[in-house]
PDB file of N, CA, C and O in Angstrom:
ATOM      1  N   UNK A   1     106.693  97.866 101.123  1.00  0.00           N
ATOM      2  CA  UNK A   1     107.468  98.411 102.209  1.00  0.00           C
ATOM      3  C   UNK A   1     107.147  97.598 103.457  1.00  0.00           C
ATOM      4  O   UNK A   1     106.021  97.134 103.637  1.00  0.00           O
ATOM      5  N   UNK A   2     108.245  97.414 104.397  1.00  0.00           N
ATOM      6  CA  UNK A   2     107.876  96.640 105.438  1.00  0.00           C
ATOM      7  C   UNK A   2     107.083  97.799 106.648  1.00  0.00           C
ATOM      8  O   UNK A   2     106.969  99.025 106.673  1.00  0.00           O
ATOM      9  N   UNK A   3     106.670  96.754 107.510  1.00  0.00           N
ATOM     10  CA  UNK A   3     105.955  97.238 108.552  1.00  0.00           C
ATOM     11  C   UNK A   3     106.746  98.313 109.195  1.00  0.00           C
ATOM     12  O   UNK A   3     106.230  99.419 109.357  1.00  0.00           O
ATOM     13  N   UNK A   4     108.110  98.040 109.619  1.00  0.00           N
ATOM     14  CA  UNK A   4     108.980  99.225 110.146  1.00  0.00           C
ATOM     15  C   UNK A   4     109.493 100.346 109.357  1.00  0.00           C
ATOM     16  O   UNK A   4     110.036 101.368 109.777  1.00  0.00           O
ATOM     17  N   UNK A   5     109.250 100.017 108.203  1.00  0.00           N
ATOM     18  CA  UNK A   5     109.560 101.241 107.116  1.00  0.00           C
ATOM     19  C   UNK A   5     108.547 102.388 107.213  1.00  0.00           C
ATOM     20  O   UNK A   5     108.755 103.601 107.242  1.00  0.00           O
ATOM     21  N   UNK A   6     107.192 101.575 107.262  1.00  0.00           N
ATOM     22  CA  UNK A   6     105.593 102.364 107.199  1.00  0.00           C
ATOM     23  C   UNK A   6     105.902 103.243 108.097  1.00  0.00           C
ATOM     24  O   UNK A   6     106.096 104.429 107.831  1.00  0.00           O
ATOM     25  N   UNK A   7     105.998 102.607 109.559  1.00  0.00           N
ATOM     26  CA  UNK A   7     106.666 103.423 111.000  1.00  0.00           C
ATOM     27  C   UNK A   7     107.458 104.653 111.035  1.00  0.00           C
ATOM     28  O   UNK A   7     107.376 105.778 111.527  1.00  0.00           O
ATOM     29  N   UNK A   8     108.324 103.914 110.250  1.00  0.00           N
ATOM     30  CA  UNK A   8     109.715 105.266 110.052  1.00  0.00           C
ATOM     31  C   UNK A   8     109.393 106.167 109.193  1.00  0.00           C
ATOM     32  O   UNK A   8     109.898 107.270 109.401  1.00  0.00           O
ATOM     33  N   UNK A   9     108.534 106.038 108.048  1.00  0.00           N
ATOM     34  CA  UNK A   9     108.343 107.277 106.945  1.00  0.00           C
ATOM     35  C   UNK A   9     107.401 108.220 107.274  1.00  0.00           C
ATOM     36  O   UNK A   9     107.394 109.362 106.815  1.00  0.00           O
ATOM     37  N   UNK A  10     106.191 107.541 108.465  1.00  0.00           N
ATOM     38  CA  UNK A  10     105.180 108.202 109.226  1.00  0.00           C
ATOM     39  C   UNK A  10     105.980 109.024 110.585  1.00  0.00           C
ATOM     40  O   UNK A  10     105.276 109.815 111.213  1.00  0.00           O
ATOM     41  N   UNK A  11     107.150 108.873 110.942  1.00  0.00           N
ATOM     42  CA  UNK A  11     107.887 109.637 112.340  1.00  0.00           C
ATOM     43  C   UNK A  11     107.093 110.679 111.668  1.00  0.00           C
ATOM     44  O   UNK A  11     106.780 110.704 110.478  1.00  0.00           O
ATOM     45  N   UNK A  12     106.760 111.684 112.742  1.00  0.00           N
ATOM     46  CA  UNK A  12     106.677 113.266 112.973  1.00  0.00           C
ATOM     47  C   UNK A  12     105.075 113.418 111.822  1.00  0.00           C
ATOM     48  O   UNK A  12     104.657 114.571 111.715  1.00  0.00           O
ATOM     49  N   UNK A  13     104.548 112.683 111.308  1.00  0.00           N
ATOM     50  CA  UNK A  13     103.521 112.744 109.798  1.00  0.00           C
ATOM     51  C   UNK A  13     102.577 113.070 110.732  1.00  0.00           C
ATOM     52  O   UNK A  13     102.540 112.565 111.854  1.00  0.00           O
ATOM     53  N   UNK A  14     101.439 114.296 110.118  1.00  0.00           N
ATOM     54  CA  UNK A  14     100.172 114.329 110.427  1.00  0.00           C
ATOM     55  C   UNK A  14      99.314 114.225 109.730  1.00  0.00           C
ATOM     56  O   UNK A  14      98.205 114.049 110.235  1.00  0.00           O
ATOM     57  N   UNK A  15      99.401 114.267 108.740  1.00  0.00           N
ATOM     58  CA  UNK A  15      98.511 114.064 107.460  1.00  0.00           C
ATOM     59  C   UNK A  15      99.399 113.167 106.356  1.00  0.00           C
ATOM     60  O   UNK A  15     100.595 113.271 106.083  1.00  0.00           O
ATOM     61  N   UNK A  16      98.421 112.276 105.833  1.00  0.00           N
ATOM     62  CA  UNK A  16      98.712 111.125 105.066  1.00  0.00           C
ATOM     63  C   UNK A  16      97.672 111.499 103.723  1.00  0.00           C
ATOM     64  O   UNK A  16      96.533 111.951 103.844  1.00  0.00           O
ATOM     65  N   UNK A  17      98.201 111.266 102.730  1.00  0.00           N
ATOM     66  CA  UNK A  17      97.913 111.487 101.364  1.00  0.00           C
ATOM     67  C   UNK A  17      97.973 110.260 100.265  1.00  0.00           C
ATOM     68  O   UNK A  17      99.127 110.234  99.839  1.00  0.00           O
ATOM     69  N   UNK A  18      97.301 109.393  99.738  1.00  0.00           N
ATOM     70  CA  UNK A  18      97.303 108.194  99.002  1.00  0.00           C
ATOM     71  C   UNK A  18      96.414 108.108  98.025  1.00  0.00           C
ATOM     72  O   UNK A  18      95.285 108.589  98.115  1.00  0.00           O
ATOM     73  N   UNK A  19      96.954 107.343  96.779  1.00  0.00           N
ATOM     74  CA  UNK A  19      96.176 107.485  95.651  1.00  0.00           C
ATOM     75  C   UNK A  19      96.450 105.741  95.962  1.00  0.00           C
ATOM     76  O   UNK A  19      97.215 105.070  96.655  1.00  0.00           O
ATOM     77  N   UNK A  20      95.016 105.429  94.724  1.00  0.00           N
ATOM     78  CA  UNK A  20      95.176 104.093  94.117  1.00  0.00           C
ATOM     79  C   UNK A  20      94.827 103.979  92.830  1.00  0.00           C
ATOM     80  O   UNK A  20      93.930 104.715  92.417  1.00  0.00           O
ATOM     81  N   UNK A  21      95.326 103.238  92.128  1.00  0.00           N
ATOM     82  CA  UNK A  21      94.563 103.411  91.057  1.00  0.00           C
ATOM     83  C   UNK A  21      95.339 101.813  89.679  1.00  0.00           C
ATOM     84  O   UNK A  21      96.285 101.794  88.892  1.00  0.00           O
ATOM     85  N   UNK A  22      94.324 100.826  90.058  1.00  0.00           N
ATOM     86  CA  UNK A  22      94.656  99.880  88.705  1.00  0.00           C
ATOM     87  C   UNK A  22      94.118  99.728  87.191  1.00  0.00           C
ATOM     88  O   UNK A  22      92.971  99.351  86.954  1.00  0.00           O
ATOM     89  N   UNK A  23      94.964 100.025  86.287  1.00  0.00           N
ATOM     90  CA  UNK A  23      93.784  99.849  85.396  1.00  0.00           C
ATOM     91  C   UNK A  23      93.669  98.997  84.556  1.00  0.00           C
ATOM     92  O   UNK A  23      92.831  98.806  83.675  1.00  0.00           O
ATOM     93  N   UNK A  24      94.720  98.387  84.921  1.00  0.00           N
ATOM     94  CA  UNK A  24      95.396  96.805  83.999  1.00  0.00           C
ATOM     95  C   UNK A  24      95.519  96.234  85.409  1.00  0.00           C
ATOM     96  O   UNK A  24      95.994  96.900  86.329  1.00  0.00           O
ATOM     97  N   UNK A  25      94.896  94.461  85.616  1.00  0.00           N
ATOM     98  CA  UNK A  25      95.832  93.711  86.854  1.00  0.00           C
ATOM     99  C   UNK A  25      96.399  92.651  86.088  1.00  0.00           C
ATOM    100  O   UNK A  25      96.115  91.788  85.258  1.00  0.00           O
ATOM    101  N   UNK A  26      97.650  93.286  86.990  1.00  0.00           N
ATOM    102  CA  UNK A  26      98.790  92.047  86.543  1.00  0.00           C
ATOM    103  C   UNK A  26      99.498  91.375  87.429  1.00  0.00           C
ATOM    104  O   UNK A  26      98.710  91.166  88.352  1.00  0.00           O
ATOM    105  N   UNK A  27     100.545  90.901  87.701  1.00  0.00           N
ATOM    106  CA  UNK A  27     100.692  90.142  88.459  1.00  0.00           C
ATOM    107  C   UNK A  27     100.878  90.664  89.801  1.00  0.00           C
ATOM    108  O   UNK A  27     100.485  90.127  90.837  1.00  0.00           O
ATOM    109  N   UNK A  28     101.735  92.146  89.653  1.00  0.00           N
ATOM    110  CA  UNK A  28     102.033  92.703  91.035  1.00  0.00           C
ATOM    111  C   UNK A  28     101.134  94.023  91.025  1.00  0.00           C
ATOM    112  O   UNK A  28     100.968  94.571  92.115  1.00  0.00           O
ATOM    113  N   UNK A  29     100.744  94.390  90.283  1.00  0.00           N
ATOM    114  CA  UNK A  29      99.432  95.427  90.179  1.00  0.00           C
ATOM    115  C   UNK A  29      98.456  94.810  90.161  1.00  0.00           C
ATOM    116  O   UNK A  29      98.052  94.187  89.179  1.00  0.00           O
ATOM    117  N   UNK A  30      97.809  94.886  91.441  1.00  0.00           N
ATOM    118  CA  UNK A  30      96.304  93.864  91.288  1.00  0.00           C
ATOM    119  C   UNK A  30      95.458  94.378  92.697  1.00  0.00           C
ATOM    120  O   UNK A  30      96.169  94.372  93.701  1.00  0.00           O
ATOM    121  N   UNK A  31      94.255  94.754  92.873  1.00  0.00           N
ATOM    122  CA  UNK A  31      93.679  94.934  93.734  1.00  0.00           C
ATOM    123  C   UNK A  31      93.634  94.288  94.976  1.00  0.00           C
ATOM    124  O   UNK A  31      92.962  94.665  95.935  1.00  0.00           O
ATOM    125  N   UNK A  32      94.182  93.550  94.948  1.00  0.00           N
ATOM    126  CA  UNK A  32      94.601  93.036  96.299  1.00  0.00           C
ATOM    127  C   UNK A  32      95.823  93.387  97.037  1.00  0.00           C
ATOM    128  O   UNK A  32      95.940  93.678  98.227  1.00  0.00           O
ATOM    129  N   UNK A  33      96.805  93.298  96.015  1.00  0.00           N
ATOM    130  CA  UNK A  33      97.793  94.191  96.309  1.00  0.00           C
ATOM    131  C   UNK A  33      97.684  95.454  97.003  1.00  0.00           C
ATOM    132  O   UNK A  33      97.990  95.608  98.186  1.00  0.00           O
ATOM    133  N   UNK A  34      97.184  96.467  96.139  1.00  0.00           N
ATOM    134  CA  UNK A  34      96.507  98.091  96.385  1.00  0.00           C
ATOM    135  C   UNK A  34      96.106  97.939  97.826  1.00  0.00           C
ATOM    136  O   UNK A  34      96.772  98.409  98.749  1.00  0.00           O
ATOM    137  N   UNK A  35      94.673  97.072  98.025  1.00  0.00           N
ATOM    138  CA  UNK A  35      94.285  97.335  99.365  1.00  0.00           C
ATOM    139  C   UNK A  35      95.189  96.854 100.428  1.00  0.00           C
ATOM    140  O   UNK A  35      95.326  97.528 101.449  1.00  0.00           O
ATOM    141  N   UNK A  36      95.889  95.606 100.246  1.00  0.00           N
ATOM    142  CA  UNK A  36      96.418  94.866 101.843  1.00  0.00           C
ATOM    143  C   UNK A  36      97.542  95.915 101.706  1.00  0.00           C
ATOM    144  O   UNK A  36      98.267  95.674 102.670  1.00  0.00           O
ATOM    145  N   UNK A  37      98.059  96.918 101.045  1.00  0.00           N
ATOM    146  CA  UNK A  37      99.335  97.795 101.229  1.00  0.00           C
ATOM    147  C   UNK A  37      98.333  98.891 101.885  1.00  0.00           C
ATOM    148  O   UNK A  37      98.553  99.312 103.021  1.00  0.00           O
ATOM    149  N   UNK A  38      97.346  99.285 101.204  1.00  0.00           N
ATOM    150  CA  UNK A  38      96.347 100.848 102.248  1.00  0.00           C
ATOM    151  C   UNK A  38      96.416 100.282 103.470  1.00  0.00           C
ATOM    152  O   UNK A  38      96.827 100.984 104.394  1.00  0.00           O
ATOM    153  N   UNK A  39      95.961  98.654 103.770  1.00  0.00           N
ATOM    154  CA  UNK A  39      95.351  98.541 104.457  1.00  0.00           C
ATOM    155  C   UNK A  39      96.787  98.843 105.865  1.00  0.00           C
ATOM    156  O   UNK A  39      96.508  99.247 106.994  1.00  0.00           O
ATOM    157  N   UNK A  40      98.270  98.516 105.381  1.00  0.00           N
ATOM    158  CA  UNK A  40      99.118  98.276 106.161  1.00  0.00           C
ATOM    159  C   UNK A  40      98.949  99.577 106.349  1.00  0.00           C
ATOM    160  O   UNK A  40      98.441  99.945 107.409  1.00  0.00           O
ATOM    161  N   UNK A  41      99.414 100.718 105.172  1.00  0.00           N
ATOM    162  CA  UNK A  41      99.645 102.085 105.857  1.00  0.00           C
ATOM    163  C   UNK A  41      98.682 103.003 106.553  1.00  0.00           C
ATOM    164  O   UNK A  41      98.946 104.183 106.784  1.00  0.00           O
ATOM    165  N   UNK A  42      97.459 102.364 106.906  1.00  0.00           N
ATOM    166  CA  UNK A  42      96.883 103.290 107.561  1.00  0.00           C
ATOM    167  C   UNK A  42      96.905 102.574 108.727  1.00  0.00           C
ATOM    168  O   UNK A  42      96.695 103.326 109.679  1.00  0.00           O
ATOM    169  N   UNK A  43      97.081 101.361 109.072  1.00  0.00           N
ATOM    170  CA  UNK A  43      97.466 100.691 110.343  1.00  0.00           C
ATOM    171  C   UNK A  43      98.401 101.183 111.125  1.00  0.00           C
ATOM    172  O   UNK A  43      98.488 101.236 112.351  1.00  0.00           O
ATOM    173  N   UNK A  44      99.369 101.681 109.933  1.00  0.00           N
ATOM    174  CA  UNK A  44     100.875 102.299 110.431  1.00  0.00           C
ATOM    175  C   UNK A  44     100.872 103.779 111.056  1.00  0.00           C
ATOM    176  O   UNK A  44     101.451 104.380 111.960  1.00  0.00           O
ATOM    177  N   UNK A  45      99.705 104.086 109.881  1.00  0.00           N
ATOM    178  CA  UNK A  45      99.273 105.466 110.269  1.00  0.00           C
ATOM    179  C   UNK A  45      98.544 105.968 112.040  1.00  0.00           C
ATOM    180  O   UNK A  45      98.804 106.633 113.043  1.00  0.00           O
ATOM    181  N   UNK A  46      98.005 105.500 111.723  1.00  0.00           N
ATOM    182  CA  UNK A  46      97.261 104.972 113.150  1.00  0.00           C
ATOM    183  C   UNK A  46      98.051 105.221 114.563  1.00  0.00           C
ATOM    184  O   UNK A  46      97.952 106.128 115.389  1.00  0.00           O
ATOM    185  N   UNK A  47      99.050 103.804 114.499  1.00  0.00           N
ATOM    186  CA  UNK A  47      99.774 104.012 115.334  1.00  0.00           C
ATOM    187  C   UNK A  47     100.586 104.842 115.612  1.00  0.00           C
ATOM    188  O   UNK A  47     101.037 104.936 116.754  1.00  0.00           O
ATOM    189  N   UNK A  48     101.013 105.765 114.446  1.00  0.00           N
ATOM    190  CA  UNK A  48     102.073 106.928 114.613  1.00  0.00           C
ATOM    191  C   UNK A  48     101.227 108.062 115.256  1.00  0.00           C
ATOM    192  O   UNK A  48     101.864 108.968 115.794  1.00  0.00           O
ATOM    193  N   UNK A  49      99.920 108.123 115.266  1.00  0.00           N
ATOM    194  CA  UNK A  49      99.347 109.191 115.815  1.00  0.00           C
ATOM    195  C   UNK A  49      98.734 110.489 114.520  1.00  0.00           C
ATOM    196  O   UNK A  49      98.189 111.499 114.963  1.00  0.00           O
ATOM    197  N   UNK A  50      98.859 110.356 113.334  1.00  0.00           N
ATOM    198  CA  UNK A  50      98.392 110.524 112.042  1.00  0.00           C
ATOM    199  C   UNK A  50      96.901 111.126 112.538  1.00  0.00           C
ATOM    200  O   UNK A  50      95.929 110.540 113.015  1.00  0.00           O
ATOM    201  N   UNK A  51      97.110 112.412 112.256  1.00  0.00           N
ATOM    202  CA  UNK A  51      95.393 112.892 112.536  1.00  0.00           C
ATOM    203  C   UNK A  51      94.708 113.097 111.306  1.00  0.00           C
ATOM    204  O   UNK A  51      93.481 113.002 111.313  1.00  0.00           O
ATOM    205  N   UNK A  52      95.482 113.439 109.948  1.00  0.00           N
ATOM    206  CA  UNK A  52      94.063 113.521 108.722  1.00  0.00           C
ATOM    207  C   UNK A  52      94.732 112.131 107.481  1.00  0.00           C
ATOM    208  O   UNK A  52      95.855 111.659 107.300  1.00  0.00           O
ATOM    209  N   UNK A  53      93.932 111.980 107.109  1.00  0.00           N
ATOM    210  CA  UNK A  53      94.042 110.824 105.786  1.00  0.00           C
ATOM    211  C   UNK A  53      93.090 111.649 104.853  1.00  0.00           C
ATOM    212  O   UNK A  53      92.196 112.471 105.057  1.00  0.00           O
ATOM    213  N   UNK A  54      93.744 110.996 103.576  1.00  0.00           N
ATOM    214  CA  UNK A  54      93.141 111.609 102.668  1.00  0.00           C
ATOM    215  C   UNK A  54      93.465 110.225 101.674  1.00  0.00           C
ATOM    216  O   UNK A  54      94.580 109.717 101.793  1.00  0.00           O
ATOM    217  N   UNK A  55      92.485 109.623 100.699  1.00  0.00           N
ATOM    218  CA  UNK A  55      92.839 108.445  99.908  1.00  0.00           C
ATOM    219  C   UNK A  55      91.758 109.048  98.860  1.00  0.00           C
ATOM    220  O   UNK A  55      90.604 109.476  98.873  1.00  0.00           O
ATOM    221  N   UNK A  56      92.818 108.826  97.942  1.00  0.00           N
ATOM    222  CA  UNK A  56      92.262 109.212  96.025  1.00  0.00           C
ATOM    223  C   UNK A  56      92.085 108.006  95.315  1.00  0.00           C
ATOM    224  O   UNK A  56      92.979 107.190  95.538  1.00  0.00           O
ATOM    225  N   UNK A  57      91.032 107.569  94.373  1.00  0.00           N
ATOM    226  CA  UNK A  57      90.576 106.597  93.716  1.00  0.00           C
ATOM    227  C   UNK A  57      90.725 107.386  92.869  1.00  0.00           C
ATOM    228  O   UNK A  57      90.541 108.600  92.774  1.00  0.00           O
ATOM    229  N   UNK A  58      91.200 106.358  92.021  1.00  0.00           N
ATOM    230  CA  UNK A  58      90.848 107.032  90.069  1.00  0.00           C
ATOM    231  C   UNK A  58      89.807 106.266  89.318  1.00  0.00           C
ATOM    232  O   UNK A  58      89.323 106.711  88.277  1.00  0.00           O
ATOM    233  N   UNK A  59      89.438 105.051  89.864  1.00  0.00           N
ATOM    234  CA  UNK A  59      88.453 104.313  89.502  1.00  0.00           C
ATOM    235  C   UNK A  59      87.799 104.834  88.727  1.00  0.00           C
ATOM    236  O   UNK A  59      86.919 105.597  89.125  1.00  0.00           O
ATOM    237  N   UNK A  60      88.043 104.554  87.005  1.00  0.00           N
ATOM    238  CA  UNK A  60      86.840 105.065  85.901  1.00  0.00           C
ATOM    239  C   UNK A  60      87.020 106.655  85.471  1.00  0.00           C
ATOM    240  O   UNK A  60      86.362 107.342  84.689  1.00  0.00           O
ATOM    241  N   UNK A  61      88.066 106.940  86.215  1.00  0.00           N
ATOM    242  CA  UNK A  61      88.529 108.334  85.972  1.00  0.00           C
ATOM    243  C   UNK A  61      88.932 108.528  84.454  1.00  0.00           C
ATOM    244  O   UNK A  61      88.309 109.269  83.693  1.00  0.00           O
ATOM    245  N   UNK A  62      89.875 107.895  84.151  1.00  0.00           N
ATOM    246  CA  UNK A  62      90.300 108.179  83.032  1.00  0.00           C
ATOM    247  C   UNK A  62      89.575 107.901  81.473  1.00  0.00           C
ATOM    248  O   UNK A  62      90.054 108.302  80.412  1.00  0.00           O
ATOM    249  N   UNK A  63      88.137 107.008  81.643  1.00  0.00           N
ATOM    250  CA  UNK A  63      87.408 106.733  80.825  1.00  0.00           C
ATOM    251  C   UNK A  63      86.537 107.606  80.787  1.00  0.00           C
ATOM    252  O   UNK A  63      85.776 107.639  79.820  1.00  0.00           O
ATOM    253  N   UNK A  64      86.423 108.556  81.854  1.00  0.00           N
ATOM    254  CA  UNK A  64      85.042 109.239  82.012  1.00  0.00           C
ATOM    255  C   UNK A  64      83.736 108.351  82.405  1.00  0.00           C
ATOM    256  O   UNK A  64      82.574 108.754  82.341  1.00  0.00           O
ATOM    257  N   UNK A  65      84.193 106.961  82.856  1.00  0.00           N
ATOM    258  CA  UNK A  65      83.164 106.013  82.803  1.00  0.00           C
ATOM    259  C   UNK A  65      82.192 106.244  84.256  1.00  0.00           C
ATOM    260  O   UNK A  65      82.335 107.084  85.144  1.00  0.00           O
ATOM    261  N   UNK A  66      81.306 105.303  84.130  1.00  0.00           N
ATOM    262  CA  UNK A  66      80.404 105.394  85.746  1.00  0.00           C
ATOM    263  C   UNK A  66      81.147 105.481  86.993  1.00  0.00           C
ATOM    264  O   UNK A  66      82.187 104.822  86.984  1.00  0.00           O
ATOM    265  N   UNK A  67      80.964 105.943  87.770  1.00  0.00           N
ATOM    266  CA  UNK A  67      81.481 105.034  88.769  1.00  0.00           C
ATOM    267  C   UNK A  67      80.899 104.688  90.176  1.00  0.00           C
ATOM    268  O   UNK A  67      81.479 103.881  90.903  1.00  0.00           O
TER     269      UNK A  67
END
């Protein structure tokens, strides 16, 4: 999503809600991806005036593994 989209979907938002979660990387699913997109929407968030965030990892979730 572009930068002015982030803007526009955040109008009127006070709370922001986001999951991530890769468990295969591939070409457009890839941890870099994941973060530089968090990283835009909470930038976006920010500026809209956004008072709670909330961000969900599944990291190892679904294996039951360490994490």
């Amino acid at each position: 999503m572009s930068e002015h989209g982030l803007h526009r979907a955040l109008r009127d938002c006070h709370t922001v809600i986001s999951c991530a979660a890769v468990r295969v990387e591939k070409t457009d699913n890839n941890h870099k991806t994941i973060a530089d997109g968090h990283a835009a929407l909470w930038e976006a968030a920010v500026a809209r005036g956004v008072r709670r965030a909330v961000f969900v990892s599944c990291a190892g979730a679904a294996d039951g593994g360490d994490i």
